[in-house]
N, C-alpha and C positions, 0 to 999 in steps of 0.2 A: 504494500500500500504506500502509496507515494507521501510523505509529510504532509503536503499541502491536505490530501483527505484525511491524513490525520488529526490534521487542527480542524478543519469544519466539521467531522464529527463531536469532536471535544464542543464546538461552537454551539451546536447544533443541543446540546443537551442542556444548555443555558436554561435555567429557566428562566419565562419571563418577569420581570422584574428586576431581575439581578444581573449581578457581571463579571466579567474576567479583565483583568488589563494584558496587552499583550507580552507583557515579561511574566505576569504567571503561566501563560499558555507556554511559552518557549521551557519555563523548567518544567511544564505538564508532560513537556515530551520528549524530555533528557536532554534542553539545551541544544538539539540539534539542528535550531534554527537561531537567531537571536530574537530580542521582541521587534526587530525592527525586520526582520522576515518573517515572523507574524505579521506585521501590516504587508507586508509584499503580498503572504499569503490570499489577505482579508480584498488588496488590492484587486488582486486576480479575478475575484467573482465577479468585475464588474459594475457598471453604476445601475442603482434601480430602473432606467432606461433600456438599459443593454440586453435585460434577461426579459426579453419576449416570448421565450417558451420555456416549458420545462422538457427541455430536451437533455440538457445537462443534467446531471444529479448533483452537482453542486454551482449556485450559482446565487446571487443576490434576494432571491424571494424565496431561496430553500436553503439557507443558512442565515440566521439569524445575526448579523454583522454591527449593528448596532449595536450590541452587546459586550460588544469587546472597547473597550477604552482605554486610556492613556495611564500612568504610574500615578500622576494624580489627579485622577478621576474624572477627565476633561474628553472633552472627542477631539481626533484629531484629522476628520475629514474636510476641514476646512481647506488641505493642501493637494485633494482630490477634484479638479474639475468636472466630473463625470456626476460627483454626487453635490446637489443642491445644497447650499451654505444654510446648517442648522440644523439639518435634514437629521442627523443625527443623534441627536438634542431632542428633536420635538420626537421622533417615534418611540425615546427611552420615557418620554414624559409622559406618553399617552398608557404606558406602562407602570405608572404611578412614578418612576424617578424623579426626585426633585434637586432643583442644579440650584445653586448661588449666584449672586449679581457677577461674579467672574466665570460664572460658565462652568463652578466644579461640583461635583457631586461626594455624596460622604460616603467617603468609599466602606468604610466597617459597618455601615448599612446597609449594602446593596451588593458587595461583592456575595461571591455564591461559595463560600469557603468549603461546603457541603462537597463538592466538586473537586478539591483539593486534595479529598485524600483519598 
């Protein structure tokens, strides 16, 4: 199994609500990516635009990508053209997450630590 499906199944069991940052997914899976190849990973799927079918088994509207955030607690989609500035924010909100006037969330409430071990 290729890394990259290794992390969207990890992604994939997110529940909603909750989250992972991408340097916990990289030690989830022995370090063999960095957390900044977690984001290459997350990159990969695509912007919500791009996955018009479910032909893929792994793509933006079948892996839960919003879910995964920054070390402290932030999104870091803003550096993605592909996906609309916020977009990431507002779909964690609609999930009850609640962010601060800097855009961060409490991460020892909302991370999925259940997931961890």
């Amino acid at each position: 199994m290729s890394v990259y499906f290794e992390i969207y199944e990890i992604v994939r069991r997110i529940p909603r609500g909750k989250v992972l940052t991408y340097g916990l997914i990289s030690h989830m899976i022995g370090g063999r990516m960095s957390a900044q190849g977690v984001g290459w990973a997350m990159k990969a799927l695509g912007g919500p635009k791009k996955a018009t079918s479910n032909k893929e088994e792994y793509n933006s509207r079948t892996v839960p990508w919003q879910r995964v955030v920054n070390a402290s607690g932030g999104t870091s989609t803003h550096k993605i053209a592909e996906i609309p500035l916020g977009l990431q924010q507002e779909l964690l909100e609609r999930e009850g997450i609640k962010f601060n006037e800097e855009g961060k969330m409490e991460l020892d409430k909302y991370l999925w630590v259940e997931g961890l071990s």
